[in-house]
N, C-alpha and C positions, 0 to 999 in steps of 0.2 A: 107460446113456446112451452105450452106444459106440458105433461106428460100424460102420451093417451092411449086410451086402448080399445077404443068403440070404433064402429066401422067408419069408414068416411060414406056423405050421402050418394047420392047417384050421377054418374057420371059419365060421360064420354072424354081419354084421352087422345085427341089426334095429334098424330106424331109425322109432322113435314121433314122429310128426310127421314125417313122409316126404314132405311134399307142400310144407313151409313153407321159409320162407325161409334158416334154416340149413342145412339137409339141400340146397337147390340151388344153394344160394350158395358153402356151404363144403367141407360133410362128401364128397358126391358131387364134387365137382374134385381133393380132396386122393386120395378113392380111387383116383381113376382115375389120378392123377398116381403112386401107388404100382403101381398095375398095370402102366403102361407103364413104370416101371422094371423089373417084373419081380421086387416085394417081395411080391405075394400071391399067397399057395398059390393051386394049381389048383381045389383044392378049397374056396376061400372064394367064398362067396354074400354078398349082398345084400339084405334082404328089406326093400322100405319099409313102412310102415303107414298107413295114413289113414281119416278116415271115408267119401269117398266110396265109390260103388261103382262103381270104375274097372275096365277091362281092363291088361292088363301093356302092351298096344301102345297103347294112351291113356296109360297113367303113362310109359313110355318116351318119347313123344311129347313130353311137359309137361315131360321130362328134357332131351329136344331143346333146348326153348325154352329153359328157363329155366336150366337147370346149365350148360348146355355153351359159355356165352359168358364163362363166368368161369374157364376153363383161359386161362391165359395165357401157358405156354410150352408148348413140347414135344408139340403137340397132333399127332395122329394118325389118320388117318380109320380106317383098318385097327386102330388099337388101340382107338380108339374103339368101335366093331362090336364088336371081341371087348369089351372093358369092360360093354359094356350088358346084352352075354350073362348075365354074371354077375347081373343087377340082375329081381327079381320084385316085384311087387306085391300085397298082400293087403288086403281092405277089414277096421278092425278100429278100433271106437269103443273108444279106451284107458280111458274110465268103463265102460263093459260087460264084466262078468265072462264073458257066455255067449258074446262073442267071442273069447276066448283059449286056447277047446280045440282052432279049428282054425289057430292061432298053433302050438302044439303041435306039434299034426301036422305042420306044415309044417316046423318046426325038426328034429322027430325027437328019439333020446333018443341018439344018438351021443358018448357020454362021450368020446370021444378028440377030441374036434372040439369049440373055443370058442366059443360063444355070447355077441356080445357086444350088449348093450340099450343104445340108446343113446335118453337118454329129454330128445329136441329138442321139451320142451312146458313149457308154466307148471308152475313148479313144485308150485303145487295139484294137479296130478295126479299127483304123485311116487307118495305112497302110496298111492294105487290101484292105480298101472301094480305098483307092488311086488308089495300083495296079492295082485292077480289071477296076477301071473307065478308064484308060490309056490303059489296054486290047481293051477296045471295043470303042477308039476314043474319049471319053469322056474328056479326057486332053487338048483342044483342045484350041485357044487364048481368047474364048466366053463363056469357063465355067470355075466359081469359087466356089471356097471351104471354107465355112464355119467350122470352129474350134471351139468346143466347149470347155470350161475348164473342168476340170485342165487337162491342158498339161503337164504329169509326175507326178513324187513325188521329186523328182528333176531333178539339172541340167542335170545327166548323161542322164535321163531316159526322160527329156524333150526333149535331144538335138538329140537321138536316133528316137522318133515321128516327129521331125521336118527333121532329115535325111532323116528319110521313105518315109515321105511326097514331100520331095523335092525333089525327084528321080524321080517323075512324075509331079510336077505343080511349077512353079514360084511364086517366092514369092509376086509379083504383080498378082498374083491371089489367096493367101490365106489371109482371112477375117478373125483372131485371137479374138473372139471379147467377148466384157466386158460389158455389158447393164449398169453398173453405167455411164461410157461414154456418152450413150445414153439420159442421161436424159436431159432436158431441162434446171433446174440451173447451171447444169455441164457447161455447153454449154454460158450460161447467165453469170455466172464466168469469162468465156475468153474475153467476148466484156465488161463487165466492169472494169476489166484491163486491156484492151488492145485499150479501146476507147474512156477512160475519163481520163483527165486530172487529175480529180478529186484523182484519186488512183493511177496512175504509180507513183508520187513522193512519195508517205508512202510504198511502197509493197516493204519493205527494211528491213535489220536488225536497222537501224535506225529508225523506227518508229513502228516494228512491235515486240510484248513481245515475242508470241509464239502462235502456230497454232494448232490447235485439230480436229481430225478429229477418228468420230464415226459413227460406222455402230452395230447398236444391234439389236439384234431379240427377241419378245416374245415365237417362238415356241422353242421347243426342236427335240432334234435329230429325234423323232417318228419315222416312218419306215424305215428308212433311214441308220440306226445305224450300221449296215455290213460296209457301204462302208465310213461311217463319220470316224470311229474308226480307220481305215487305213488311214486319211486325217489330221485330226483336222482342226481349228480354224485358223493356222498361213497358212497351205497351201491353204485353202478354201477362206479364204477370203483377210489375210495381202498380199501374194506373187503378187494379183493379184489387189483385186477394193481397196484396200485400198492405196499401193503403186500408181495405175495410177489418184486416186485425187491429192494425195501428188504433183506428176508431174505437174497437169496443174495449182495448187495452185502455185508449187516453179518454174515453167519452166518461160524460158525469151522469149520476145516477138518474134513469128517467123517472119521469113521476108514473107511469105506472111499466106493464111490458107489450101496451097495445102499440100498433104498429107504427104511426105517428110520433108516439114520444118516445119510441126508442130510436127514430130515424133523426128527428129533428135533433138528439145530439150525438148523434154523429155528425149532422152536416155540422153544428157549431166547431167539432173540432178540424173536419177539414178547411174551414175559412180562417182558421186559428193559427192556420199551418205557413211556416214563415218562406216568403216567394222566392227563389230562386235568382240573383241577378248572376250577370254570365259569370264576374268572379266565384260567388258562390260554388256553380258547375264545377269548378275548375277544383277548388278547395277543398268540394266535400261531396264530390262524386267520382265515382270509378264504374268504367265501360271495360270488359274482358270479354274475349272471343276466344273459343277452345283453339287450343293444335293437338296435333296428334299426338297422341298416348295411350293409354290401357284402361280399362274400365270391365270390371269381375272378373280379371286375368286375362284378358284378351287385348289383342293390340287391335284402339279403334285409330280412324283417320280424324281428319282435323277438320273443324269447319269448311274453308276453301274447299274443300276436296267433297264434301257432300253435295249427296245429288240434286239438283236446280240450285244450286248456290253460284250467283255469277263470278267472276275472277275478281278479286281486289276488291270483294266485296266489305262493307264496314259493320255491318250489322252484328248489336251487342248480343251476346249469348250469355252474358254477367253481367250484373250492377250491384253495387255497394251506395249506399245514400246514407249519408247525415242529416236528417231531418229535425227540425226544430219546429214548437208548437208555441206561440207565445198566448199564452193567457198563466193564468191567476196559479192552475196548480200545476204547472208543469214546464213553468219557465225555468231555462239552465239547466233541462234534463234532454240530453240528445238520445235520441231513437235510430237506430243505427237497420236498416234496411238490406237485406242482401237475397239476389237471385239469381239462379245460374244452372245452363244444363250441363251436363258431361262433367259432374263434382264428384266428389269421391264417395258421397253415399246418398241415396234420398231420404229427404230429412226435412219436417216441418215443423220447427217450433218457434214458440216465444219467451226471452229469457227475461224474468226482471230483477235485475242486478240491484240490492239494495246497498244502502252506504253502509259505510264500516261504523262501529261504538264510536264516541268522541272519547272517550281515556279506554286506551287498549291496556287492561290490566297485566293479561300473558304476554309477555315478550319476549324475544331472542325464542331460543329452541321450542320454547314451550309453544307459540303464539302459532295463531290460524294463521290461514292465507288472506290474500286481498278481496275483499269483497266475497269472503264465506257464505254468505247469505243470500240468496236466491230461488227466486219459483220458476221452474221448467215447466211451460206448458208444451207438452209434446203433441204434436197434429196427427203428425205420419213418421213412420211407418205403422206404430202402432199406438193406440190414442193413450195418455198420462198423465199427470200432476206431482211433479216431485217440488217438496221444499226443501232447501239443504241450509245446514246451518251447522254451527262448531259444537263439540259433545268431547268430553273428557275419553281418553280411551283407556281402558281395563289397566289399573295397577297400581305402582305405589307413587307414579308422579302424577304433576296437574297439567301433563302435556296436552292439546288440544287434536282431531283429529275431523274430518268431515264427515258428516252423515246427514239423511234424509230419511223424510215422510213420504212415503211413498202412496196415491192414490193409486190404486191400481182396479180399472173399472170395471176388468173383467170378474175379479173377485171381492169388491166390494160390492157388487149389483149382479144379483144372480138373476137376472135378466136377459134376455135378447138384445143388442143395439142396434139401430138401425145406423145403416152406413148413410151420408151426407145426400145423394140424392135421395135414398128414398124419404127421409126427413122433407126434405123441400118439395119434392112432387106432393107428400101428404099436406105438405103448408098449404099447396097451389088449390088441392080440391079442395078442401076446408076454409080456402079464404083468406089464410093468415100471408100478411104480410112484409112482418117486424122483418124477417130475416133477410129481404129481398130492396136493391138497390131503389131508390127513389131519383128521378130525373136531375134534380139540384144536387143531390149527393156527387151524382156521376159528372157533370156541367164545373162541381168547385175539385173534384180530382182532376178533370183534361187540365183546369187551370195552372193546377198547383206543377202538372208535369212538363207544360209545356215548354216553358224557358229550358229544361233540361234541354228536352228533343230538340229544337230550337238550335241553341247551342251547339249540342254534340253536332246535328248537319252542316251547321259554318264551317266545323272543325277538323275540313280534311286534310291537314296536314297533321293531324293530331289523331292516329285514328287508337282502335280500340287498344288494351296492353293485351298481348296475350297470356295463355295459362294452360299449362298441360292438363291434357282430358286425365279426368281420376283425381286432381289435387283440388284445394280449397279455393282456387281460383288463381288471379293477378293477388301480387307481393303486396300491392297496393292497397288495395282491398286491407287485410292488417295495418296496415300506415295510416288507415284509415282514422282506427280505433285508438293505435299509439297514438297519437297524438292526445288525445283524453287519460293516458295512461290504463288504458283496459284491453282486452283481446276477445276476439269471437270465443263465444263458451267452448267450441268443442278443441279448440288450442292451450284450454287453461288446464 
């Protein structure tokens, strides 16, 4: 995870599902955003795949369209040109085995040059695209495979994808990967507990209340609604970026930052993570599904009423979770989980609410609020590090007032950032693979969720609560926290 600035070596990326929405949305803006810096070899290609049967100058064209309006800094007409240079197209139906010989050929058998698969399709096709790559050599020590989520619906159905998969490729060559990971304060997180004195003594249940961590979205399910309604809320997003912040918030310092010893504790604190029985469910979770309301002044509709969503449908659109970690530093400190589309703003952070002084000296008019003291680690919208804490305010009394440290990355680091994919694709060709999910990791998260899932499906008499689109969710959700005596930070 250090910081680089040399080219990566030589490579071929193929992109299965080359035409779809990931690959013009994200994957192709993050490349080209590493090109124009000047981080891919001369020698790395691009090869999309798709079923049509396109020309390079028709797939470049639909690259035109549809990629090239989601570069949002740094764009360049001339880098541009040269970028697309790098970009080929091959027609190549990923269920067809008798496609992939001239996949082959087109790759070549160049063992000094990475081969990286990056497999942007339903997961049902995992182990086919597998198969077939292992048919025609492609399994080979020099090419890796990119995993897209969601890996199953559960454990059974996760650990069946990952059998499939690992009958042809070693686990040292699949790349499981999570773009919250990717980001920058994620990352900024670890070296300021792990490189300042200043915080490894409070990063304890002794000085720390309780942890929150929120990921909300203003949009709603929109087109999307077929394959959401078969997911929800707790698989889409708690099993996966929610649980792996939890980790690098609650995991202990690894013995170095190679990939193994930062992986293995994370898995230590997902098995640390306290099981779920049905009361629990009931106690210290909350299922919300939008209705209709408004969202950036517009009146949207309500779950039910989006398109492929069946009638009477139950499927969460919100979850709130009290999670609990039992071990040594973190016993009696709840960690408070929430996610939810159609919320009143999108918004990714991590709050960590420290405890209050043991003799509060200010009191009455003078004194702070409750739990003054807190690090905002802000994700999205825009990346941050605020600490907030109590400061006398200008005059002739010892009234107290809040104020923070503001990291602010754009002006502390007169640098470039690279946004979360292109971070992780450059982990992919380079090797690294601290930042990227390990099969045990994935295997003790379906665990830890499933009594939820479990439960909430027994529970049709009991279905979701709802929550007007635009608001912070179900009531409940709050009720949650009250009972801890604390509230979600953006309510204090």
């Amino acid at each position: 995870m250090e910081t680089r600035s040399t080219p990566t070596p030589a490579f071929d990326m193929v992109l299965f599902g080359g035409a779809g929405d990931l690959v013009m949305r994200k994957l192709l803006p993050s490349l080209y955003q590493a090109h124009n810096a000047g981080l891919l070899n001369e020698q790395g290609r691009i090869l999309a795949l798709g079923r049509k049967d396109l020309s390079r100058d028709d797939y470049l064209a639909s690259v035109e369209k549809q990629s090239r309006i989601h570069i949002k800094s740094h764009f360049d007409d001339a880098a541009w040109q040269s970028f697309c240079s790098r970009i080929d197209y091959l027609r190549v139906d990923a269920s067809q085995a008798a496609d992939y010989p001239a996949l082959a050929e087109k790759v070549g058998d160049d063992a000094g040059k990475v081969v990286v698969c990056y497999l942007a399709t339903a997961p049902n096709l995992f182990a086919g695209i597998c198969e077939n790559l292992a048919a025609v050599g492609l399994n080979r020590p020099n090419v890796r495979v990119v995993l897209e989520k969601p890996l199953g619906t559960d454990l059974d159905s996760s650990n069946e994808i990952n059998d499939d998969v690992a009958r042809f490729f070693k686990e040292e060559q699949l790349y499981r990967i999570d773009h919250y990971l990717g980001k920058e304060s994620v990352q900024n997180l670890m070296a300021i507990r792990f490189a300042n004195a200043l915080f490894e003594p409070l990063w304890r249940r002794e000085w720390i209340h309780d942890v929150q961590i929120t990921i909300s979205e203003e949009l709603g399910v929109g087109s999307r609604g077929d394959f959401y309604d078969g997911t929800g809320a707790l698989r889409d997003m708690v099993q996966n970026h929610l649980l792996q912040l939890l980790c690098i918030v609650a995991m202990e310092p690894p013995a170095n930052l190679e990939a193994d010893a930062v992986r293995d504790e994370k898995l230590k604190v997902l098995k640390a993570l306290r099981p779920f029985t049905e009361h629990d469910v009931a106690a210290k979770t909350v299922r919300g599904q939008y209705k209709a309301g408004a969202s950036g002044g517009q009146p949207v509709v309500g779950y039910q009423d989006e398109a492929g969503i069946p009638a009477g449908s139950q499927t969460e659109t919100f979850v709130a979770i009290k999670a609990e970690i039992d071990n040594w530093r973190w016993a009696g400190v709840p960690f408070f989980l929430r996610t939810g589309k159609r919320m009143q703003e999108r918004l990714a952070e991590i709050v960590i609410n420290f405890r209050d002084v043991p003799h509060q000296v200010f009191t009455g008019p003078l004194g702070g609020s409750h739990h003054a003291n807190r690090l905002v680690i802000r994700l999205q919208p825009e990346e941050s590090i605020r600490l907030y804490f109590l400061a006398k305010e200008p005059g002739d009394t010892m009234r107290l007032q809040p104020a923070y440290l503001d990291l602010d990355f754009y002006k502390a680091f007169k640098v470039r950032r690279a946004d979360a994919y292109e971070r992780l694709l450059l982990d992919v060709i380079r090797g690294k693979l601290a930042l990227f999910m390990r099969r045990d990791e994935l295997i003790e998260a379906w665990r830890w969720v499933e009594p939820i899932m479990d439960t909430w499906a027994a529970s049709t008499n009991n279905p979701p609560k709802q929550y007007t689109a635009g608001s912070w969710g179900p009531a409940a959700s709050s009720a949650l926290l009250s009972r801890d005596g604390i509230s979600w930070h953006e309510e204090c």
